[in-house]
N, C-alpha and C positions, 0 to 999 in steps of 0.2 A: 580487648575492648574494640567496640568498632568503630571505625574511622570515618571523621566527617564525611569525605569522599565517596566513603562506601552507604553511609546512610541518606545522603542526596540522591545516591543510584537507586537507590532502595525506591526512596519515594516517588522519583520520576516516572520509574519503570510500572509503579503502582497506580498513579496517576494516569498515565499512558495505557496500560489494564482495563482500567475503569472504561475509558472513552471506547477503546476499541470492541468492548462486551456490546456496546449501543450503540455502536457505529454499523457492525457487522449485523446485529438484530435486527436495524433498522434499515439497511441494504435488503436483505430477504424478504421485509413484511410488504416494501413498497412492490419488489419484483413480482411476488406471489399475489397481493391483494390486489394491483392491479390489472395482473393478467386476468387474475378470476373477474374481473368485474367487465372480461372484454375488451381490454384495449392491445393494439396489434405488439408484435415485437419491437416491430420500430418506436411506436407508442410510448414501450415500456422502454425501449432504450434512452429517447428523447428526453423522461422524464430525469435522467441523469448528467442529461445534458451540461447543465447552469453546476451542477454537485465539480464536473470535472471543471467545467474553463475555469471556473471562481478559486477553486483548488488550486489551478497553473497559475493564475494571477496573484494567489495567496500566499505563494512560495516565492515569486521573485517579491512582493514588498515587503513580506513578513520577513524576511532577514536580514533588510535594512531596518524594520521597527524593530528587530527583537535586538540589535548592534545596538541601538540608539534607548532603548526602555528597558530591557533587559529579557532574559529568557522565559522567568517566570513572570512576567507579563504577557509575554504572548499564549504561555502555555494558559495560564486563566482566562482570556479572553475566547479561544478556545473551547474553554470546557462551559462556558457562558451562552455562548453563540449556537454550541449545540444544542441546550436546553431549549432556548429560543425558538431552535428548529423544531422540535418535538412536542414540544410547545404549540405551533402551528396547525401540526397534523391532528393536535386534540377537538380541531374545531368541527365543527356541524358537518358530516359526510358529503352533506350539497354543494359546500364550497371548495371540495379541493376536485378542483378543474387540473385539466394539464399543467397550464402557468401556475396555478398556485401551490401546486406540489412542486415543479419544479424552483421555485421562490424557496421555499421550504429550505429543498437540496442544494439551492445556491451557500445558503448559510452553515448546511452542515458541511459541505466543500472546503468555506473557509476555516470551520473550525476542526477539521480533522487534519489540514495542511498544518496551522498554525501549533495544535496540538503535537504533529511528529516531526516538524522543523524540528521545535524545543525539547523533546526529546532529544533526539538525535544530535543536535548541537549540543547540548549541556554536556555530554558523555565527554565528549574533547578537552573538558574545559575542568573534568573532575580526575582526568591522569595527567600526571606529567611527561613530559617530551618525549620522553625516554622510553615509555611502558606502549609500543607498539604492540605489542602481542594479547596485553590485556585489553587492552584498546578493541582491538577484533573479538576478544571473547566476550568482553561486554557488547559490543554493537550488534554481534550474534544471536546473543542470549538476550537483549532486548528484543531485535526484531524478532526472532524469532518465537518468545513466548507472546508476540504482540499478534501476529499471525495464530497461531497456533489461539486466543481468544476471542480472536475474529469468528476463527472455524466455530468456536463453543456461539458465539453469538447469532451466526447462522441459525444452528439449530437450534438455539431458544427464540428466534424470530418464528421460523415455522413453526413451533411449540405452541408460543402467545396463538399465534393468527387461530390454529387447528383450537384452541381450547379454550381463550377469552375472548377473542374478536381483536379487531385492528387497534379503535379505541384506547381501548383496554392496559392492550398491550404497550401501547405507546406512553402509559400513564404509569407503567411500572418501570420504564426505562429512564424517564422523565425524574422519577423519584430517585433511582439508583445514582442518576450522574449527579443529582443536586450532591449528595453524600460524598461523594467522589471529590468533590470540586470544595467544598467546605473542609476535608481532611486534606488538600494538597495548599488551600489556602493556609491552613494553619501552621503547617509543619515544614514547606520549600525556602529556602532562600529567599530573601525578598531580592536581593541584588545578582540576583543568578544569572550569569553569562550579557551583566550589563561592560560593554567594553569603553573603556577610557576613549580608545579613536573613534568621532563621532564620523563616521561613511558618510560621503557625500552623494545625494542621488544618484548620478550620474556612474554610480560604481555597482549600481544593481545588476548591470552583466557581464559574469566571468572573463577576464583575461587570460585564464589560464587554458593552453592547449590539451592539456591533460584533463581537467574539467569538461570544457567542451567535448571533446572525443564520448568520455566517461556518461556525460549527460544525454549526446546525440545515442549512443549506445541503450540506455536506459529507457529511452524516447518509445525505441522499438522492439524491447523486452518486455515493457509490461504492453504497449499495444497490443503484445503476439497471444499474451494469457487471453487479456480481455476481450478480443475478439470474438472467443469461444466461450470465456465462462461467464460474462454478463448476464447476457440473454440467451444465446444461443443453446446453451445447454440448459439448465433452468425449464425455458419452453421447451425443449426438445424430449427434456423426461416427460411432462407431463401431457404434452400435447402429441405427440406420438407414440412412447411407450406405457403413457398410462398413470404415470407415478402421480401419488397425493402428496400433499403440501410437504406433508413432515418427511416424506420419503427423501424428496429432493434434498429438502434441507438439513437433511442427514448428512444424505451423500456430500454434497458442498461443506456441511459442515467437517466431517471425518477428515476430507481433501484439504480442507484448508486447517485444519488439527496435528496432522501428518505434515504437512509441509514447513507447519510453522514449528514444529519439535525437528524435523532435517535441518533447518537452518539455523536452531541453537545447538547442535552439534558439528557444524559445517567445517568450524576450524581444524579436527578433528579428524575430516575426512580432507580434507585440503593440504592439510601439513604433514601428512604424517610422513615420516621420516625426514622431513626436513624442518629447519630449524630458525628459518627465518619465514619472516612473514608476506603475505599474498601480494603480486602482483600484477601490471597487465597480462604477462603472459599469464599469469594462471588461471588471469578471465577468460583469455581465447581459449585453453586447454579447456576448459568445461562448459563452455559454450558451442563450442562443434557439435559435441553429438546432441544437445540440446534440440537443433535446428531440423533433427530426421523424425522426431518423435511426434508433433502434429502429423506430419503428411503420411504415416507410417499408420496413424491410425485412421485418418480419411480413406486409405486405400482398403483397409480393410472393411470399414465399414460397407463401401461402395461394394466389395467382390463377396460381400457377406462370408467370411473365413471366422465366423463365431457369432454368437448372438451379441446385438448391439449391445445391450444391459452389459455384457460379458469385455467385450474391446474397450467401451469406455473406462472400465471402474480399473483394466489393466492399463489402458494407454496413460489413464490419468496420474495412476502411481510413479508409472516410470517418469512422467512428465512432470510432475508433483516433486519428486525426488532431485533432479538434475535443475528445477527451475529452481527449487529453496537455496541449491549451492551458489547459482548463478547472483540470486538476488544477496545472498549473506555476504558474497565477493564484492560486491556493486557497495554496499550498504559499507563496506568496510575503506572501500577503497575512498570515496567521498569523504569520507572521516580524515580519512592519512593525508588525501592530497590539499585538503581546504587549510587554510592560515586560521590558526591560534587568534590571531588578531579580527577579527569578526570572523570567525567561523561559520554564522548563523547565514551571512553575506554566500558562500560558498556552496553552502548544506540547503538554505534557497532556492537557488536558480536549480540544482543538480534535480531536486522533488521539482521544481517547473515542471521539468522534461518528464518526469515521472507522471508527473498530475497531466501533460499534455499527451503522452502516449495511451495512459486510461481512457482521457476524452475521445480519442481517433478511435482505439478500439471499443470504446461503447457505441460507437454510434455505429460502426462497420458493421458490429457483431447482429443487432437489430437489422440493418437495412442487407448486409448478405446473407442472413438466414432467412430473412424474408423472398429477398430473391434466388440464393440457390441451393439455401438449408445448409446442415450441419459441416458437411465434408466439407466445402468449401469456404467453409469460417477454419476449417482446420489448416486448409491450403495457405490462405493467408496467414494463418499465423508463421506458419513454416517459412513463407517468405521474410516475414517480419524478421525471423532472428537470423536469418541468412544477410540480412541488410544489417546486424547489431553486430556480428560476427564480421564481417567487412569491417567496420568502425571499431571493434574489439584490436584487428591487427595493429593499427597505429597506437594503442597503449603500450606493447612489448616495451617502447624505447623511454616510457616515463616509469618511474620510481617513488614509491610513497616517502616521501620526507618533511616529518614532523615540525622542521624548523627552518622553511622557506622562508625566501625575505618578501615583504609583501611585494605586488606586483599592480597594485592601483595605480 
């Protein structure tokens, strides 16, 4: 029979499904319907702007509200907030200016933070102390099928755009999450990941060294993606090589399909032959060669050593592959070193840095492909994990342990 434990995961994970099919749709339709209508890459980057800060800011409060309300409050508020958002976009084509798109993505910001806080926090809180290992393979196996529907949502964003229009689209996504959000209301815990110690404001930033390190780390790993694959690439297919909507959002979508099934395997290729579980060092071991694979493909592209279409779709696999491990490591490690006792508090601020690293690289990736194109969105990113990997070495001498005494 199956076990409470196991059927809270179930629904979270399901819950979590839902939001990210219309989060990742609705990433592709703005980038695509925008550019087609003209506006520059920076433009397009801009319009993401309010999606990231509100994100970074919805991660440090949202895991003081979700210690203090419980988990499955934040994660509805969440799946509410998005509606809201999509909701927005349904109105009269003449009013969505810059700012009011950007308004729009301020609210989905917050409700895709507050939705993967609660995720990811609940998971903690559904093993016991003891179960490190399943611990990683569930945080895996969520992130990574979370990912991997992202990918799928991509390409049903460019699908909608190519075949109902923006409208349209936006009114089927709209319908899909209300369903989503009515079967997790029904079925979640009401009291999920609500914790007895009520956190006092003043504890909404990490003490822990290992946290910070882990966070500062994380800050400059997804900065290093997004650099490149916001806008930079996106425009780069269509406005230099030519590619139509659904092409891109193919490609993006496969890429982020493939990544997100590496990283529910991740434990997998991390452990194997040994018998305990992940840690700093085995962030820095698989983050080194990480750090060669942007600039490995900017050179190429610059000395033309194959057709561009041909370097990206290879560079991005390898890159694709080595970043899913990095991220499944990161995702795991936050789990192990955060306290039992508002975990949500810990799992927080760590997506902060997450949500502020996005924001750096949205806006870089717009405003340096604007100024020096693709290669050097790539350069950057290469610097990027070179500074994560610097931050990575001070992890070696911390250890995941489940049953820390608090440190507030």
């Amino acid at each position: 029979m199956m076990s409470h434990s196991l059927r809270q995961y179930i629904m979270v994970t399901l819950s979590y499904w839902g939001f990210t099919l219309t989060d990742g749709a609705l990433r592709m339709l703005v980038v695509l319907y925008f550019h087609q209508l003209g506006y520059s890459p920076f433009e397009v980057a801009a319009l993401f702007l309010f999606y990231e800060f509100f994100g970074m800011v919805t991660n440090l409060f949202g895991g003081w509200l979700a210690a203090r309300t419980g988990l499955n409050t934040t994660l509805h508020i969440g799946l509410v907030l998005q509606m809201l958002a999509l909701g927005m976009l349904l109105a009269d084509p003449a009013w969505l200016s810059v700012f009011y798109v950007m308004a729009a993505q301020a609210l989905s910001g917050i409700a895709k933070d507050l939705n993967k806080m609660s995720a990811k926090s609940s998971i903690k809180l559904l093993l016991p102390d003891n179960a490190q290992s399943k611990l990683y393979h569930w945080v895996a196996l969520l992130t990574g099928s979370k990912n991997t529907l992202k990918g799928v949502g991509f390409f049903i964003g460019a699908l909608l755009l190519s075949s109902i229009g923006f409208r349209s689209a936006i009114l089927v996504l709209f319908i899909g999450l209300m369903l989503v959000c009515i079967a997790s209301f029904l079925f979640l815990d009401r009291g999920m990941g609500k914790s007895q110690y009520q956190p006092k404001f003043r504890e909404l930033f990490s003490k822990s060294p290992a946290i910070n390190r882990l966070s500062a780390a994380r800050f400059f790993l997804f900065g290093s993606r997004d650099i490149w694959f916001v806008v930079a690439l996106p425009v780069y297919l269509q406005s230099v090589l030519g590619w139509s909507h659904t092409a891109v959002g193919s490609l993006l979508a496969l890429w982020i399909i493939a990544y997100g099934a590496v990283q529910s395997i991740a434990p997998k290729l991390t452990q194997r032959g040994q018998s305990k579980s992940p840690d700093g060092k085995t962030a820095l071991h698989w983050i080194l060669p990480l750090c060669l694979i942007p600039a490995a493909i900017a050179l190429s592209l610059h000395y033309t050593l194959a057709a561009p279409a041909t370097i990206l779709i290879i560079g991005l696999a390898v890159y694709g592959i080595l970043f899913a491990i990095n991220s499944s490591l990161h995702s795991y490690l936050i789990v192990a070193y955060a306290q039992r006792n508002g975990v949500s508090l810990d799992v927080g601020f760590y997506y902060m840095a997450n949500a502020a690293g996005r924001l750096a690289g949205s806006l870089l990736s717009g405003l340096i492909y604007q100024w020096q194109g693709l290669e050097a969105c790539m350069l950057a990113s290469s610097a990027f994990i070179a500074i994560a990997c610097l931050l990575s070495i001070g992890l070696i001498k911390h250890q995941p342990s489940m049953n820390r005494a608090p440190q507030y």
